[in-house]
N, CA, C and O of each residue as an XYZ file, in Angstrom:
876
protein
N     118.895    123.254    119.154
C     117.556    122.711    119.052
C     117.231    121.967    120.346
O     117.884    120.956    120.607
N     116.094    122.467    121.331
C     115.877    121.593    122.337
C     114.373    121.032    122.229
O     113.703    121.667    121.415
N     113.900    120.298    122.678
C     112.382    119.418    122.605
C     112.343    118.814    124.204
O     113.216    118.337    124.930
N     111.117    119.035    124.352
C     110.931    118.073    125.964
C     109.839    116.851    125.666
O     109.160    116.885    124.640
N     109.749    116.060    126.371
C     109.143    114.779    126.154
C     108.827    114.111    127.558
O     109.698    114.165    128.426
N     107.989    113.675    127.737
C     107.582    113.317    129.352
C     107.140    111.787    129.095
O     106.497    111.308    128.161
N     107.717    111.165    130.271
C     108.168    109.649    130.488
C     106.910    109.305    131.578
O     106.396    110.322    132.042
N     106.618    108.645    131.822
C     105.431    107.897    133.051
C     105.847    106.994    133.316
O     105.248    106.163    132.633
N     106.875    106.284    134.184
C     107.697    105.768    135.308
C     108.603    106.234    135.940
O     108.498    107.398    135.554
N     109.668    106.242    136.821
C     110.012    106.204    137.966
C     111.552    106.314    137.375
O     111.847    105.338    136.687
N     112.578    107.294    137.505
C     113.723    106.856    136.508
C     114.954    106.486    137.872
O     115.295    106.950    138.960
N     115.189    105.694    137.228
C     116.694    105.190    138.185
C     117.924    105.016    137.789
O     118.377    104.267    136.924
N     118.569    105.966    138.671
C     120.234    106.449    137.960
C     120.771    104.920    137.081
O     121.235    104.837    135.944
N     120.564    104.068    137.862
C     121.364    103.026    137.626
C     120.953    102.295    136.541
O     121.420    101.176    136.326
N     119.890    102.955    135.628
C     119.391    102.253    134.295
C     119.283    103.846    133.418
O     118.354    104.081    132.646
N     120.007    104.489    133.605
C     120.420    105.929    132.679
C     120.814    105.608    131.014
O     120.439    106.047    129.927
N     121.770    104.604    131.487
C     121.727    104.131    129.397
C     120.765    103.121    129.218
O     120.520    103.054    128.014
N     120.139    102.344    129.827
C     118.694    101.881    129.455
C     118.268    103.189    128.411
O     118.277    103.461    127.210
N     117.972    103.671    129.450
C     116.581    104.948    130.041
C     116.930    105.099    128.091
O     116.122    104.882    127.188
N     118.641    105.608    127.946
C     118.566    106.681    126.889
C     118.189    105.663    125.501
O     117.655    106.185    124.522
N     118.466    104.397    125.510
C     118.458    103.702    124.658
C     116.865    103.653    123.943
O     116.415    103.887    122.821
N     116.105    103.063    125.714
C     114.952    102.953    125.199
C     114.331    104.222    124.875
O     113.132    104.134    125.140
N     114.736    105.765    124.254
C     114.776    107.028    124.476
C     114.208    106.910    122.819
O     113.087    107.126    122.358
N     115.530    106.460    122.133
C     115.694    106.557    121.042
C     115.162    105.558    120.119
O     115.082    105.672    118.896
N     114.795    104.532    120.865
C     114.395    103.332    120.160
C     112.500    103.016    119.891
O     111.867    102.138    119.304
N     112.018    104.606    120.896
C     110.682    104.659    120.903
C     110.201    105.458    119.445
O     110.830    106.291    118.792
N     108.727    104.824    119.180
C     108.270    104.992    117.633
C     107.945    106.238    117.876
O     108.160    107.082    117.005
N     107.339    106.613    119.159
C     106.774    107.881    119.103
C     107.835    109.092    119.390
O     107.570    110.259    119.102
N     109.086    108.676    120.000
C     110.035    109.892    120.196
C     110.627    110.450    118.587
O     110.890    111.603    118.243
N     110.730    108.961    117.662
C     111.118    108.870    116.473
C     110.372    109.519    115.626
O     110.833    109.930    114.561
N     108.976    109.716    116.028
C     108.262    110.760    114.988
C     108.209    112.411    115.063
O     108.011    113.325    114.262
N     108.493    112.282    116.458
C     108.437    113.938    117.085
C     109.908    114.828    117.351
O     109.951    115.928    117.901
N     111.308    113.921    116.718
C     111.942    114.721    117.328
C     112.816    115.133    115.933
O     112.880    114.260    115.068
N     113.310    116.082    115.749
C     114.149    116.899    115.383
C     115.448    116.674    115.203
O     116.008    116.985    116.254
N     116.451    116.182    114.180
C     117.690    115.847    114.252
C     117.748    116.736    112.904
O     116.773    117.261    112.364
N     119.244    116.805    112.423
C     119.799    117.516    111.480
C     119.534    116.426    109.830
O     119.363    115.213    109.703
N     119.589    117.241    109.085
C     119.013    116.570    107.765
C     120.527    118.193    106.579
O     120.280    119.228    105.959
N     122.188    117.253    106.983
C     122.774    117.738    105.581
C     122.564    118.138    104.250
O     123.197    119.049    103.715
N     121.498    117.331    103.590
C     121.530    117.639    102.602
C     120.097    119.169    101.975
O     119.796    119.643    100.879
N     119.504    119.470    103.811
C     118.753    120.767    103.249
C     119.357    121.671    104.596
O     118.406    122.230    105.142
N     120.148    121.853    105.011
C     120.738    122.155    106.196
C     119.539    122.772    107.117
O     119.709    123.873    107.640
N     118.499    122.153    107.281
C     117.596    122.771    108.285
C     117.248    121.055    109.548
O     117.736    119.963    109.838
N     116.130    121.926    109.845
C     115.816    120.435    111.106
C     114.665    119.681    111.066
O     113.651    120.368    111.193
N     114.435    118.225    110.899
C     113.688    117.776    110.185
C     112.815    116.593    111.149
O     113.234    116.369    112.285
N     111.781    115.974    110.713
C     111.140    114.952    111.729
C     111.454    113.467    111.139
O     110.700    112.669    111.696
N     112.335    112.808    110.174
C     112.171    112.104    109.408
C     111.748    110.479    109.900
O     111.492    109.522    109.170
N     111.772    110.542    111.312
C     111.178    109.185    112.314
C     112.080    108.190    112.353
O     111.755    107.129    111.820
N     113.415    108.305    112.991
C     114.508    107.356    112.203
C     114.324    106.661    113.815
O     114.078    107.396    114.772
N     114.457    105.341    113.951
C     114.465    104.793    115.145
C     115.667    104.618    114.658
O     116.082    104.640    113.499
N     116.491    104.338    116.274
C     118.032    104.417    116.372
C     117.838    102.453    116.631
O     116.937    101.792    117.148
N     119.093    102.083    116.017
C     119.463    100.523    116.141
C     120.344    100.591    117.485
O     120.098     99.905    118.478
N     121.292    101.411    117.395
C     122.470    101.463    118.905
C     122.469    103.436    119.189
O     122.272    104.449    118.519
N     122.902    102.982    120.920
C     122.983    104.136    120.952
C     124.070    104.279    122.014
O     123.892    103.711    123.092
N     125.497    105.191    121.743
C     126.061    105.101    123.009
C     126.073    106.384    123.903
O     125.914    107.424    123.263
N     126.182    106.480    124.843
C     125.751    106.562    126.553
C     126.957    107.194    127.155
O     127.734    106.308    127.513
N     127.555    108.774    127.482
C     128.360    108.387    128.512
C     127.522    110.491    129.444
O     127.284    111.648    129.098
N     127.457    109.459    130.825
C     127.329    110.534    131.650
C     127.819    112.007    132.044
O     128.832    111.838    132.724
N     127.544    113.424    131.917
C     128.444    114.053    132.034
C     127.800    114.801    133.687
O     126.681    114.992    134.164
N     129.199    115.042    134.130
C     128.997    115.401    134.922
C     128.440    116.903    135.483
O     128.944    117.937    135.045
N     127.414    116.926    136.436
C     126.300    118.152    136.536
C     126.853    118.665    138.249
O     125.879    118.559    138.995
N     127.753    119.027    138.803
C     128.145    119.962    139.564
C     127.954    120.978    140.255
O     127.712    121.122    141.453
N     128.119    121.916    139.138
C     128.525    123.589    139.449
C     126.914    123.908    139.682
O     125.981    123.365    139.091
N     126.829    125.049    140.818
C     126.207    125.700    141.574
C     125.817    126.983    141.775
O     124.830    127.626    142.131
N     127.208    127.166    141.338
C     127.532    129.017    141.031
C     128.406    129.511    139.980
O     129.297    128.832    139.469
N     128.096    130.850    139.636
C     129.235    131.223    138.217
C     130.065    131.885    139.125
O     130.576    132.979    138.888
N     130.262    131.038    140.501
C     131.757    131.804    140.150
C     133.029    130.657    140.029
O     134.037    130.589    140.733
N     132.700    129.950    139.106
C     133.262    128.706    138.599
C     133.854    130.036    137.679
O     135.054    130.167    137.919
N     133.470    130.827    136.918
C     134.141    131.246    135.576
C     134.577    132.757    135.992
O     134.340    133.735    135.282
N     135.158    132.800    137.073
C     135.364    133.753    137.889
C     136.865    134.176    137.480
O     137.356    135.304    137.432
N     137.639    132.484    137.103
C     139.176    133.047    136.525
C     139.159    133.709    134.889
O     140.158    134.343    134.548
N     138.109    133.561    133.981
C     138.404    134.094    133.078
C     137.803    135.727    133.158
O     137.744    136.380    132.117
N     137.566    136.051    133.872
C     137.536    138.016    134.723
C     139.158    138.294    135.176
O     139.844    139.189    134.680
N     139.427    137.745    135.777
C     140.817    138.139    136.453
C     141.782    138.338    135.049
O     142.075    137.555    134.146
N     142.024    139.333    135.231
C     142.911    140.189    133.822
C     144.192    139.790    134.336
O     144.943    140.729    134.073
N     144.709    139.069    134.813
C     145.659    138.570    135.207
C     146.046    137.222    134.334
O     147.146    136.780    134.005
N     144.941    136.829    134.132
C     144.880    135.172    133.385
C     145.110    135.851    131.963
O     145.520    135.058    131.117
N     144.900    137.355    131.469
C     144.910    137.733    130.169
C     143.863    136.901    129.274
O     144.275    136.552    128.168
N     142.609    136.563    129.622
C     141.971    136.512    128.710
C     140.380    137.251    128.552
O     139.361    136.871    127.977
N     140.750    138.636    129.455
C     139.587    139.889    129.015
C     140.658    140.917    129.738
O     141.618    140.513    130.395
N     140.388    142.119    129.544
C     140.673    143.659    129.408
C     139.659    143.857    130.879
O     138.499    143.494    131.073
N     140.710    144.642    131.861
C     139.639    145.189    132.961
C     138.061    145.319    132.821
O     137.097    144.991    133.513
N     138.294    146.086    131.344
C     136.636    146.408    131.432
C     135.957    145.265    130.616
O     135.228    145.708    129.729
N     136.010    143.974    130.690
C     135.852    143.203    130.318
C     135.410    142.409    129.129
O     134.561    141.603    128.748
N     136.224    142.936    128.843
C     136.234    143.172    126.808
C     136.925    141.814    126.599
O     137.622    141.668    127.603
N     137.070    140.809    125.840
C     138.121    140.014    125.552
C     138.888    140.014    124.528
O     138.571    140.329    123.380
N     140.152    139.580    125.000
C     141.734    140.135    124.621
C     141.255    139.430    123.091
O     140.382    138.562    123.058
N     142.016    139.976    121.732
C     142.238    139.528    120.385
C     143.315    138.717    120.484
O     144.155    138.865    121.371
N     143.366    137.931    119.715
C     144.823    137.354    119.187
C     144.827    136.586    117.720
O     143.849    136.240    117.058
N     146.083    136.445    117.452
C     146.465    136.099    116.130
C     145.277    135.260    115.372
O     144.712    134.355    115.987
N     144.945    135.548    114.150
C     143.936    134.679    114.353
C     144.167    133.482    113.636
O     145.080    133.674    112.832
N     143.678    132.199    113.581
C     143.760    130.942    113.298
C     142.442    130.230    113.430
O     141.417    130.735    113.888
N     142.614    128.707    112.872
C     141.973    127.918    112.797
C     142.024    126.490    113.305
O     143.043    125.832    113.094
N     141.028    125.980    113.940
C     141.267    124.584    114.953
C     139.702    124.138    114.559
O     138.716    124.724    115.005
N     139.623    122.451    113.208
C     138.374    122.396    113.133
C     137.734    123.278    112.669
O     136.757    123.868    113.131
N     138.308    123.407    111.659
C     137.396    124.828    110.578
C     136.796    125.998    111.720
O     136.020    126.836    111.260
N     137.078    126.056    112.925
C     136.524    126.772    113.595
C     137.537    127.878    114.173
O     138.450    127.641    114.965
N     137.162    129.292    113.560
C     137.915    130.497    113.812
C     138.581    131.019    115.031
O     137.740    131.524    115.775
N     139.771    131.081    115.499
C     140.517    131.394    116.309
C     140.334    133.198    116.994
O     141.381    133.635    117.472
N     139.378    133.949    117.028
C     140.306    135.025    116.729
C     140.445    135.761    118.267
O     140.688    136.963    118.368
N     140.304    135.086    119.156
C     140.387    136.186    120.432
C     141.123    134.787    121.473
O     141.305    133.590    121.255
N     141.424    135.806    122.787
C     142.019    134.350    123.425
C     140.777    133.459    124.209
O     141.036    132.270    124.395
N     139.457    133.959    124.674
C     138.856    133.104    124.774
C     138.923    131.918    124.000
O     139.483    130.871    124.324
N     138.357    132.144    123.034
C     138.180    130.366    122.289
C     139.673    129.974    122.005
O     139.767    128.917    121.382
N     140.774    130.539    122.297
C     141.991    129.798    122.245
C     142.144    129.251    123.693
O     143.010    128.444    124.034
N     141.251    129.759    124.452
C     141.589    129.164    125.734
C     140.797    127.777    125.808
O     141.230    126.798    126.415
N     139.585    127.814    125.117
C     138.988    126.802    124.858
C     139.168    125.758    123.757
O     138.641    124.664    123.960
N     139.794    125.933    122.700
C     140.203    125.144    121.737
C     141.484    124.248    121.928
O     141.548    123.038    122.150
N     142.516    125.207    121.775
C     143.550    125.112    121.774
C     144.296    124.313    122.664
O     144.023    124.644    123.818
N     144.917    123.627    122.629
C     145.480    122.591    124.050
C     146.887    122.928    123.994
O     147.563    122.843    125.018
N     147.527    123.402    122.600
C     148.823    123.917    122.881
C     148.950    125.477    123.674
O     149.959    126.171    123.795
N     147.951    125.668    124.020
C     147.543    127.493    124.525
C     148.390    127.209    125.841
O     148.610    126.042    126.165
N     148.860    128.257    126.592
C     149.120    128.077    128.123
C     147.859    128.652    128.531
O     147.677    128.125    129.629
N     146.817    129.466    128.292
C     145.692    129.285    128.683
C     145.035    128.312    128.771
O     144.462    128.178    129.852
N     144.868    127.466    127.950
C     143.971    126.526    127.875
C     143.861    125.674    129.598
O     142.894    125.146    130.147
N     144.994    125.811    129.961
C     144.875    125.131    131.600
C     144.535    125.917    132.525
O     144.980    125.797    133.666
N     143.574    126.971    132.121
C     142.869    127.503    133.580
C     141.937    126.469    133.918
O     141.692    126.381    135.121
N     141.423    125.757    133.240
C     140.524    124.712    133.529
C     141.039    123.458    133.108
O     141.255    123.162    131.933
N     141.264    122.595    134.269
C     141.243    121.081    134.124
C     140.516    120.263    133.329
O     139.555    120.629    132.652
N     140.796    119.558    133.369
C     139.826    118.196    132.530
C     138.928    117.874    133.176
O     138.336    117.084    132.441
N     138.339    117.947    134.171
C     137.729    117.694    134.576
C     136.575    118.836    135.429
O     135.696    118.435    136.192
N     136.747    119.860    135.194
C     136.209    121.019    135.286
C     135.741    121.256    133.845
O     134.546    121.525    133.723
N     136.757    121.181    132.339
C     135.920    120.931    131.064
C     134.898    120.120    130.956
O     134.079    120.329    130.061
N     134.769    119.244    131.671
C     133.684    118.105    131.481
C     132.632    118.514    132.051
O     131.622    117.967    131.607
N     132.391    119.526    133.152
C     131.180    119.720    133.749
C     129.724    120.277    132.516
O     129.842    120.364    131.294
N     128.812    120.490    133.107
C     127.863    120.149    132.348
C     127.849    122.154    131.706
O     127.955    122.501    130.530
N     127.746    122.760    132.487
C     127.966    124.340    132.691
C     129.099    124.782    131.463
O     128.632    125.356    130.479
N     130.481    124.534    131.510
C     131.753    124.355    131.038
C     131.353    123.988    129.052
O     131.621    124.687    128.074
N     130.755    122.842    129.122
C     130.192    122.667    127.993
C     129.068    123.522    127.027
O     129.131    123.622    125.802
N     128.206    124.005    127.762
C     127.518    125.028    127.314
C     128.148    126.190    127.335
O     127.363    126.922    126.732
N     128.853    126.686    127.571
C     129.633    127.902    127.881
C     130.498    128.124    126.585
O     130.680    129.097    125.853
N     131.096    126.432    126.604
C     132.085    126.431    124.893
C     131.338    126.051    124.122
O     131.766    125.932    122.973
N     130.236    125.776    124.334
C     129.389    125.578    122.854
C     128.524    127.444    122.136
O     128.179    127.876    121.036
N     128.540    128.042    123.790
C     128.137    129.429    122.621
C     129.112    130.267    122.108
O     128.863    130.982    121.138
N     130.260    130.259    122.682
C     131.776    130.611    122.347
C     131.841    130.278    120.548
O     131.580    130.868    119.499
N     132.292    129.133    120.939
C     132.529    128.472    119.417
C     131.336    128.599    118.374
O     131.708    128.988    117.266
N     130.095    128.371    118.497
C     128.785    129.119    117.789
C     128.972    127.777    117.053
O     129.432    126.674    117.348
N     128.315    128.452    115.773
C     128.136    127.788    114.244
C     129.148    128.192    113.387
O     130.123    128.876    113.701
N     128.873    127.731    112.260
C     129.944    127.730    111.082
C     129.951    129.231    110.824
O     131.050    129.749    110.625
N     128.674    130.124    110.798
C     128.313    131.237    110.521
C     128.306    132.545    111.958
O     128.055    133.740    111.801
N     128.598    131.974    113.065
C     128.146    132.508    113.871
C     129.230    134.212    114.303
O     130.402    134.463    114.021
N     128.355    134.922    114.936
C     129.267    136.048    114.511
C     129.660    136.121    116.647
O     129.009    135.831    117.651
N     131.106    136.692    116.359
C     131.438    136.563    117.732
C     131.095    137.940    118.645
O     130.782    139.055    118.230
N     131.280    137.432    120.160
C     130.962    138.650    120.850
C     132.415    139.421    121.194
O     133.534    138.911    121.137
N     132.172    140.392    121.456
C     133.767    141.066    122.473
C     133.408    141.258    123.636
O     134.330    141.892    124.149
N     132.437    141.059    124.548
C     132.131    141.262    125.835
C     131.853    139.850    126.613
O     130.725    139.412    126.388
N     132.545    139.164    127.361
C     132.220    138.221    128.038
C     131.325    137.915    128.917
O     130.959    136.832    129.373
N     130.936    139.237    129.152
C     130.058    139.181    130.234
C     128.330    138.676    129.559
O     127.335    138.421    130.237
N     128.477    138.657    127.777
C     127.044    138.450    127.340
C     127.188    136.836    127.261
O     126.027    136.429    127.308
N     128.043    135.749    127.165
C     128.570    134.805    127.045
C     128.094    134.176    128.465
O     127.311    133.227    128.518
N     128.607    134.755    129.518
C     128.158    134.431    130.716
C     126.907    134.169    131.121
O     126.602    133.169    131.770
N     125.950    135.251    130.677
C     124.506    135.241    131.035
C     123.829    134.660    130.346
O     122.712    134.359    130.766
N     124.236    134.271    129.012
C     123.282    133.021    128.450
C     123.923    131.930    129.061
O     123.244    131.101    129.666
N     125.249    131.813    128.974
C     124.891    130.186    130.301
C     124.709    130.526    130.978
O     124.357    129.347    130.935
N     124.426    131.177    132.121
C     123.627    130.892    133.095
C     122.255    130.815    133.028
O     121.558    130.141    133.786
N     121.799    131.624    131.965
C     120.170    131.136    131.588
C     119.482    129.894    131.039
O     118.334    129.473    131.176
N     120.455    129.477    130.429
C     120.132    128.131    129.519
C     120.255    126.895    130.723
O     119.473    125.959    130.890
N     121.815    127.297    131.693
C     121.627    126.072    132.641
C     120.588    126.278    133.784
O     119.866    125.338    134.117
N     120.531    127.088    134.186
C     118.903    127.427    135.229
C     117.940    126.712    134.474
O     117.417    125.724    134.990
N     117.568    127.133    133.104
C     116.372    126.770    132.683
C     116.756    124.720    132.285
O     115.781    123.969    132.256
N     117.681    124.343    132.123
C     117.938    122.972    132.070
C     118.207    121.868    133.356
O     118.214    120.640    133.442
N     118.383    122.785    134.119
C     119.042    122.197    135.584
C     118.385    122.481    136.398
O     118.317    123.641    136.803
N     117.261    120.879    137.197
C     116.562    121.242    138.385
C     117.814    120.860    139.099
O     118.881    120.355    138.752
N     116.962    121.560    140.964
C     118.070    121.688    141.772
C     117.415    121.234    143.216
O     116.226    121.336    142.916
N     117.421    121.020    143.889
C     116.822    120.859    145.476
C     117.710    121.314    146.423
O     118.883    121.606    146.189
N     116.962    121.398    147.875
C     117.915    121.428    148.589
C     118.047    119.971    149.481
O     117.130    119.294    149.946
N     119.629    119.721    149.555
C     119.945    118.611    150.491
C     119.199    118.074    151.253
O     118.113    118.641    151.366
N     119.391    116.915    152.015
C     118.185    116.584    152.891
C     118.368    117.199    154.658
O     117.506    117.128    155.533
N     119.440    117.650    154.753
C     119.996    118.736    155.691
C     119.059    119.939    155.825
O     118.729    120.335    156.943
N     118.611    120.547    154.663
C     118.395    121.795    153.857
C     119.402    122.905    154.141
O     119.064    124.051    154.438
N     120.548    122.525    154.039
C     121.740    123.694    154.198
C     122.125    123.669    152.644
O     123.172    124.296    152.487
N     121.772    123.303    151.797
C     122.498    123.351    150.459
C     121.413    123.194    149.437
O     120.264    122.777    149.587
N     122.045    123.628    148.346
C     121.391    122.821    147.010
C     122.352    121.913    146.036
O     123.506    122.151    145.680
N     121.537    120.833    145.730
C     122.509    119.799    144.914
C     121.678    119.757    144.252
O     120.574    120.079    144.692
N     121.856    119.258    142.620
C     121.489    119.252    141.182
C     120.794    117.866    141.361
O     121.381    117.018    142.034
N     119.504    117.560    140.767
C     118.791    116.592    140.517
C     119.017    116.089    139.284
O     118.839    114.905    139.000
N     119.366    116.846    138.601
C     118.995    116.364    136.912
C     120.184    115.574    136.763
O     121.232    115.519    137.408
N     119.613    114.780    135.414
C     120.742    114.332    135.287
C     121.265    114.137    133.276
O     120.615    113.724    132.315
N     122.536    114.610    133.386
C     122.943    114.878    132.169
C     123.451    113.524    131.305
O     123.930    112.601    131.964
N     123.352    113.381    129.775
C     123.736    111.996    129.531
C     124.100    112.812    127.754
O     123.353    113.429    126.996
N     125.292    112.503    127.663
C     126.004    112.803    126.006
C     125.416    111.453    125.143
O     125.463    110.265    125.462
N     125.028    111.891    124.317
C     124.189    110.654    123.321
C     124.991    110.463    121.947
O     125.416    111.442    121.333
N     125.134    109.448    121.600
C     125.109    109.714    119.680
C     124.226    108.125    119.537
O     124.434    106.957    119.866
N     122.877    109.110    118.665
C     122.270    107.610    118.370
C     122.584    107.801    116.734
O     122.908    108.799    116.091
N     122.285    106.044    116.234
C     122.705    105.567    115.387
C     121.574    104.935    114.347
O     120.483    104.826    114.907
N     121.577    104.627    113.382
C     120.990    104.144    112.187
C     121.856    103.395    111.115
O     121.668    103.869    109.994
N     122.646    102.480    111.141
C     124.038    102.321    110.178
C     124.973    103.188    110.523
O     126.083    102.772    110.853
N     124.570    105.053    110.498
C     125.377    105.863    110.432
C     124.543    106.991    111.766
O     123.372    107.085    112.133
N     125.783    107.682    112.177
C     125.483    108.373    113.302
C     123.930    109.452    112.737
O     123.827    109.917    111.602
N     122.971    109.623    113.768
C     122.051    110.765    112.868
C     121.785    111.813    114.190
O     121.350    112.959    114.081
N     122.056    111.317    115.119
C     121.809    112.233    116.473
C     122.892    112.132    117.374
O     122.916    111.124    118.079
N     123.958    113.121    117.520
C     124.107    114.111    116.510
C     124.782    113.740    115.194
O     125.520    112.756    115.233
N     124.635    114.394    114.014
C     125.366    114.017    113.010
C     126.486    114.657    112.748
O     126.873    115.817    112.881
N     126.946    113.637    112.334
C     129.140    113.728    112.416
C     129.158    113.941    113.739
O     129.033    115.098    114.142
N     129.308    112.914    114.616
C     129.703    113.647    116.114
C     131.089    114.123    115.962
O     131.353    115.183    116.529
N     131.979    113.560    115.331
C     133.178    113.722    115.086
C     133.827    115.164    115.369
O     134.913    115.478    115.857
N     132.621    116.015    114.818
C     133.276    117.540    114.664
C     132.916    118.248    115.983
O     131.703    118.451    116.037
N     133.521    118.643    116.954
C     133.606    119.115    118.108
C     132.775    119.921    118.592
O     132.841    119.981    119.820
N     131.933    120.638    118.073
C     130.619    121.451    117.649
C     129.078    120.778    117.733
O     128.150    121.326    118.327
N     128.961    119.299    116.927
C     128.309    118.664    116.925
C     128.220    117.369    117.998
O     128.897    116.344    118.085
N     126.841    117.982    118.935
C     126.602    117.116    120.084
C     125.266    117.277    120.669
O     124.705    118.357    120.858
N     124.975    116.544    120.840
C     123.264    115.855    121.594
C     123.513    115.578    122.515
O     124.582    114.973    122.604
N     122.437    115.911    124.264
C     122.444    115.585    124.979
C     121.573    115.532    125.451
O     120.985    116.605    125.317
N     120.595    114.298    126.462
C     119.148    114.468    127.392
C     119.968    114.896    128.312
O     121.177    114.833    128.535
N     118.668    115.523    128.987
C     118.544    116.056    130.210
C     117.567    115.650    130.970
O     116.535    116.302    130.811
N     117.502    114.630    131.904
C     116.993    113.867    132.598
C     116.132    114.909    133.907
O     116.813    115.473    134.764
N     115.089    114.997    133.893
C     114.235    115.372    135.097
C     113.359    114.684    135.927
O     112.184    114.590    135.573
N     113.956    113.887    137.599
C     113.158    112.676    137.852
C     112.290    113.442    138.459
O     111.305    112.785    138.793
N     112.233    114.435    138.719
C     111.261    115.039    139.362
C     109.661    115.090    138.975
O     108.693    114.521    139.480
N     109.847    116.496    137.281
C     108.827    115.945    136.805
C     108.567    114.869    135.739
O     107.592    114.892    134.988
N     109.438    114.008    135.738
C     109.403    112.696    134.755
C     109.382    113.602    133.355
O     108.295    113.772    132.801
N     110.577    114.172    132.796
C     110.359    115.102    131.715
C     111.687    114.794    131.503
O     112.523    114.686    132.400
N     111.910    114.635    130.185
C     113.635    114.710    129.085
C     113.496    115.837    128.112
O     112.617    115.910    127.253
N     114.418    116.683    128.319
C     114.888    117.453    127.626
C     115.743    117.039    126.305
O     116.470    116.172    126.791
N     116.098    117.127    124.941
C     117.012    117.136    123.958
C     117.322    118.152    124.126
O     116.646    119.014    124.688
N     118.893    118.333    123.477
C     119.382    119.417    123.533
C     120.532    119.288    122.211
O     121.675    119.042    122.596
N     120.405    119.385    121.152
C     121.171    119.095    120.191
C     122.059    120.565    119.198
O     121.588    121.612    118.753
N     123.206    120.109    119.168
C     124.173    121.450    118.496
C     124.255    120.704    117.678
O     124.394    119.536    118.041
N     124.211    120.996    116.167
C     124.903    121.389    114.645
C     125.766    122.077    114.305
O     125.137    123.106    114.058
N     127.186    122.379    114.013
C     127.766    123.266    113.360
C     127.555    123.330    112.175
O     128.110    124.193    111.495
């Protein structure tokens, strides 16, 4: 579920959990936005102003896909030359279905896959969307071609991620800026249960055109 919302001041990195607080704490964001409602499993407006909200930055980086360049190399064993991805035993991590080595490369921490990517390469902003269409929903049906996995992140982060070029103009560096949310009411409601690895909310900060993106997963 994403929603955009446009701000009229000036945003400054250095008041980013301000920014998100006073995000959530506005009457009018509270009437217009969309959070999960358990007990009809659809998405609802119910106007909940958040009491607390915590804040942590993720990091916005990557430039190019050929960040995901090692899971092609059939060497790493987790796709088939023709880029099919490999099956394996299947299991469960978080009620969430095991059955190929991608998402064991992504789930799994006892995997020896799982360390093609660092911790800190998981954290990028790209990396996250990538394992959030992997892993899907509770219902979600999987792909065998990686290469369709690929091109929706890269579409979703183009369309989420402004970019400029340097003040050099030899490069482009990312403007936006990314911020992991869970706002609160007594009990978490954006996202709800953050707990479950699936379930996560994030703005997407645009100082350019003074515009926030939501971006919220449900499993």
């Amino acid at each position: 579920m994403t929603q955009s919302f446009l701000f009229n001041e000036p945003f400054q990195q250095y008041h980013r959990c301000h920014f998100a607080e006073a995000f959530f704490k506005d009457r009018f964001v509270a009437e217009k936005l969309k959070i999960w409602d358990p007990s009809s499993s659809v998405f609802k407006e119910p106007g909940i102003i958040a009491s607390e909200v915590d804040v942590r930055p993720v990091p916005c980086t990557i430039t190019s896909m050929i960040f995901f360049e090692k899971l092609n190399d059939p060497k790493n064993e987790i796709v088939h030359e023709s880029g099919s991805i490999r099956p394996s035993h299947y299991d469960y991590i978080d009620d969430i279905l095991i059955p190929n080595c991608l998402r064991a490369m992504i789930l799994d921490d006892a995997n020896d896959k799982y360390h093609l990517y660092s911790k800190s390469e998981r954290a990028e902003f790209i990396f996250r969307i990538f394992r959030m269409l992997v892993l899907g929903g509770s219902c979600c049906q999987y792909e065998d071609d990686l290469k369709i996995y690929l091109n929706i992140t890269k579409a979703l982060y183009k369309t989420f991620v402004r970019v400029g070029l340097t003040s050099d103009q030899n490069d482009i560096e990312i403007l936006s800026t990314i911020l992991e949310v869970v706002a609160k009411k007594d009990e978490p409601f954006y996202p709800w249960n953050p707990k479950h690895p699936q379930n996560i909310g994030y703005l997407i900060i645009d100082p350019i055109n003074r515009e926030v993106t939501t971006f919220l997963h449900q499993y």
